[in-house]
C-alpha positions in Angstrom: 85.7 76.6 84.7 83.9 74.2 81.8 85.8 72.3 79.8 83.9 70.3 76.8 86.2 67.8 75.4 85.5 66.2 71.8 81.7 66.7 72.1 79.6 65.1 69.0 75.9 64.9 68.8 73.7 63.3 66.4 70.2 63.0 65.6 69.9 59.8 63.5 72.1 60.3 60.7 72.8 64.0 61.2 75.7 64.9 62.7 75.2 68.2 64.3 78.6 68.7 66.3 81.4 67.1 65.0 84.2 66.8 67.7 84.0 70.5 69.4 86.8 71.1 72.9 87.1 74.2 74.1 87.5 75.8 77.6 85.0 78.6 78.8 87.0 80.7 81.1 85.8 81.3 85.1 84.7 84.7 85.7 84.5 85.9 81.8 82.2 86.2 78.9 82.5 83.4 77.0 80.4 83.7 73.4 79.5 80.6 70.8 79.3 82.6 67.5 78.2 81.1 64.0 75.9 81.1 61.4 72.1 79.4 62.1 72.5 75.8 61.9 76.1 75.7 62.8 75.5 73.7 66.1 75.4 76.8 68.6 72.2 75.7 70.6 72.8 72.2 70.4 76.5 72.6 72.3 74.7 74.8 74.7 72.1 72.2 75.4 75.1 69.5 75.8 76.9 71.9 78.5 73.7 72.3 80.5 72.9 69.1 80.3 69.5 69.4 78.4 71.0 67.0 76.0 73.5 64.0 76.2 76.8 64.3 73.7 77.0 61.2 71.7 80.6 61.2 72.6 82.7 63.1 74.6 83.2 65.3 77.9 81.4 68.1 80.2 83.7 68.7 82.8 82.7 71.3 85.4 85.5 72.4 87.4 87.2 69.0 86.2 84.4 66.6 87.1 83.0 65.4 83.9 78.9 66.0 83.8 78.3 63.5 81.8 79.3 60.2 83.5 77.8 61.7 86.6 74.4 59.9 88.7 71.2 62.1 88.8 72.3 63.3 92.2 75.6 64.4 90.9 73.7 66.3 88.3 71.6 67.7 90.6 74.1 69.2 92.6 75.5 70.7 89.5 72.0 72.4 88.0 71.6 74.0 91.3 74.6 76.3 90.4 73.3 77.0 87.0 71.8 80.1 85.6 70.2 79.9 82.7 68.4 82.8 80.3 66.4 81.7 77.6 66.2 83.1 73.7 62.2 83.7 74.7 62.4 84.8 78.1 60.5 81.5 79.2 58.3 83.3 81.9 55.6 81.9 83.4 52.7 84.1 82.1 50.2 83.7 85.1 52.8 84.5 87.8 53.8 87.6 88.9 57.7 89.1 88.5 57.9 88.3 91.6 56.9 85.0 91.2 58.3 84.1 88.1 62.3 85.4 89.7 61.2 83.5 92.7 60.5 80.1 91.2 64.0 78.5 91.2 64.2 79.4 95.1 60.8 78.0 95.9 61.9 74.9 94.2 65.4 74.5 95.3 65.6 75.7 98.4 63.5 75.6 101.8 64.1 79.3 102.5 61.6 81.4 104.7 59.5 83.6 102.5 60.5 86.7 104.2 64.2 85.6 103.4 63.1 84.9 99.9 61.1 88.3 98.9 64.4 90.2 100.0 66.7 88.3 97.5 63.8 88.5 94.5 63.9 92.4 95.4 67.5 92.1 96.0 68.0 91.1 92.3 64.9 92.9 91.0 67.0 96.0 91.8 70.1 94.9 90.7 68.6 94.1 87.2 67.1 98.1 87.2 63.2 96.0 87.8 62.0 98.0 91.2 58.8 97.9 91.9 57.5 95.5 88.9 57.0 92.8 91.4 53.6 92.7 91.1 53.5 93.2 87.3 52.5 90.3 84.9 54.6 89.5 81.8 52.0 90.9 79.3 52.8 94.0 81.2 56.6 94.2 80.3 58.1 95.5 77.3 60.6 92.6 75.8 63.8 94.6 77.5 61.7 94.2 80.9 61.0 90.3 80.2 64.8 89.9 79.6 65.8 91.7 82.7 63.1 89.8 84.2 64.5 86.4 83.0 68.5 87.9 84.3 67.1 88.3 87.7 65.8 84.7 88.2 68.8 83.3 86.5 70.7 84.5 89.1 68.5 84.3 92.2 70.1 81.2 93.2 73.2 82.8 92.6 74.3 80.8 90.1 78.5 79.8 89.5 77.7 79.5 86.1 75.2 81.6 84.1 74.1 80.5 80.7 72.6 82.7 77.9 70.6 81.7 74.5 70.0 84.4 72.2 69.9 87.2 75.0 69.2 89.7 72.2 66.4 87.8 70.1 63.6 90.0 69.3 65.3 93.5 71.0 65.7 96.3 69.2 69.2 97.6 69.0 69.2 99.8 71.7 67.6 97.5 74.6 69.8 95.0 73.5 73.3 96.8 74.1 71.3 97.5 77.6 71.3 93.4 78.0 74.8 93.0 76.6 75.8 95.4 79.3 74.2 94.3 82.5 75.3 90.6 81.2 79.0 92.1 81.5 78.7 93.9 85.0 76.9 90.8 86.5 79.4 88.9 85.3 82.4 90.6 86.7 80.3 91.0 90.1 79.3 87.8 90.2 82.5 85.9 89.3 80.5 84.5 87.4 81.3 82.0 84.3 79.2 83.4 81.2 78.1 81.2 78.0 76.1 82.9 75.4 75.3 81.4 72.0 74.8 85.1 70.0 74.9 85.9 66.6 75.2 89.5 67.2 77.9 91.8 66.3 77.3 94.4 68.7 77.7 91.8 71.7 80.7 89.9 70.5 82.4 93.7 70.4 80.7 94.5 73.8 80.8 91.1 75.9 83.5 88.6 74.1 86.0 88.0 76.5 86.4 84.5 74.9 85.1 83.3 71.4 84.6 80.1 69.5 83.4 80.5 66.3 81.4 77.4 65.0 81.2 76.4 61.4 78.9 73.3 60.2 79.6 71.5 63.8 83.2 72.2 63.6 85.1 74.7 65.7 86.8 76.5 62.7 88.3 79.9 65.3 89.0 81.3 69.0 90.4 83.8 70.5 89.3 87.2 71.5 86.9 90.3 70.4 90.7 92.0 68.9 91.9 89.0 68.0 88.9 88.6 65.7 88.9 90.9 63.2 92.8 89.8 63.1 91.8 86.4 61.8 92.5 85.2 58.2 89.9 82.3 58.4 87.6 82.6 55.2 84.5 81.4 57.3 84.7 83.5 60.0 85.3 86.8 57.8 82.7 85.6 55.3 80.7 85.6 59.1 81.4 88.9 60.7 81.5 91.2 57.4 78.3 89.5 55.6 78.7 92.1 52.6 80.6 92.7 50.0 80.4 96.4 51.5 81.4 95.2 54.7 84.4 93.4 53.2 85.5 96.1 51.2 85.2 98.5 54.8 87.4 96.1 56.6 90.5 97.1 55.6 89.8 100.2 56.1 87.9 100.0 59.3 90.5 97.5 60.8 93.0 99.6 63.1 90.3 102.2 63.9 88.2 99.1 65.4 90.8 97.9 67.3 92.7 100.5 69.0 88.8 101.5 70.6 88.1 97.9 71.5 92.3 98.0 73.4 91.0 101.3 75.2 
């Protein structure tokens, strides 16, 4: 469980969050939703630790992140998973190289012991026999799955996702949104994902906060959402007059598939 309690963060005179608590649910799908700029990535980069809150509290199963020594942090980033918005591979390893990075820096495992768990994850991830293959090989779905399979090499308590679906088409990325959700329930593990996409909010959102100008302005569920009132968030999901005006009309259909 993560707990972030009254988190702010400026730059200079720019305050980017603006006193944000929440609790990301253990072994769910927890999505940070809102517009560009409304202080997604930056509470993302506060949780794993990529940058310090200018006030307030990351507590990871209770112990709070941010007072902790280097050491203590240390102990912490080995449990962390973490998929980046560009993939962030290496481009002159291998697959196999790039998923078994995180092992050969973190862990003094025999080789042998670590080629089965890269092929162990390669597989699950749907990546067999790719080992070998470079990123400029791999479509952008393949670089994703790529990055999936080292983020949870190290079989991470805690998996963290920016932007899974940045630069898929529609199709590859409901394949993402989906593997996301099954590793997730597998795994036990506790997903964050800052997303701005409709499709996996309906797929993957176990738990929502919806940000607003570094505010949280709305949680709750994917039902609960399109049950919520809050101008913002509305003005968020349907971005269209169209979309508006389809609501209404839209409403109970949407729901009793998402209840099924």
């Amino acid at each position: 469980m993560i707990e972030v309690k009254d988190v702010h963060k400026s730059f200079g005179s720019q305050h980017v969050l603006k006193g944000v608590s929440s609790l990301f649910e253990a072994g769910k799908n927890n999505l940070i939703i809102g517009k560009s700029g409304s202080g997604k990535t930056v509470l993302l980069k506060c949780i794993v630790g990529l940058l310090n809150p200018t006030e307030g509290h990351v507590l990871f199963d209770g112990k709070d992140y941010v007072a902790m020594n280097i050491e203590q942090k240390n102990e912490i980033r080995r449990e962390l998973g973490m998929l980046f918005q560009g993939g962030a591979l290496f481009d002159s390893l291998t697959v196999e190289e790039n998923v078994r990075f995180p092992l050969d820096m973190f862990t003094k495992m025999a080789m042998s012991d670590k080629k089965d768990r890269v092929n162990e994850v390669l597989k699950r991830v749907n990546l067999v026999n790719a080992n070998a293959k470079y990123p400029s090989q791999l479509s952008g779905g393949m670089q994703k799955r790529t990055g999936i399979a080292r983020a949870i090499v190290m079989n991470p308590k805690y998996l963290f996702c920016d932007e899974p679906n940045s630069g898929l088409d529609p199709q590859t990325s409901i394949v993402i949104d989906e593997l996301i959700m099954e590793i997730t329930e597998e795994y036990k593990i506790t997903t964050i994902t800052n997303t701005h996409d409709m499709n996996s909010v309906i797929t993957n959102g176990d738990k929502i906060i919806f940000l607003h100008e570094g505010n949280k302005h709305w949680e709750g569920d994917k039902i609960s959402l399109f049950e919520s009132d809050n101008k913002e968030l509305i003005d968020f999901i349907f971005a269209s007059e169209f979309l508006k005006e389809a609501r209404d009309a839209r409403h109970k259909k949407l729901l009793s598939n998402l209840s099924k």
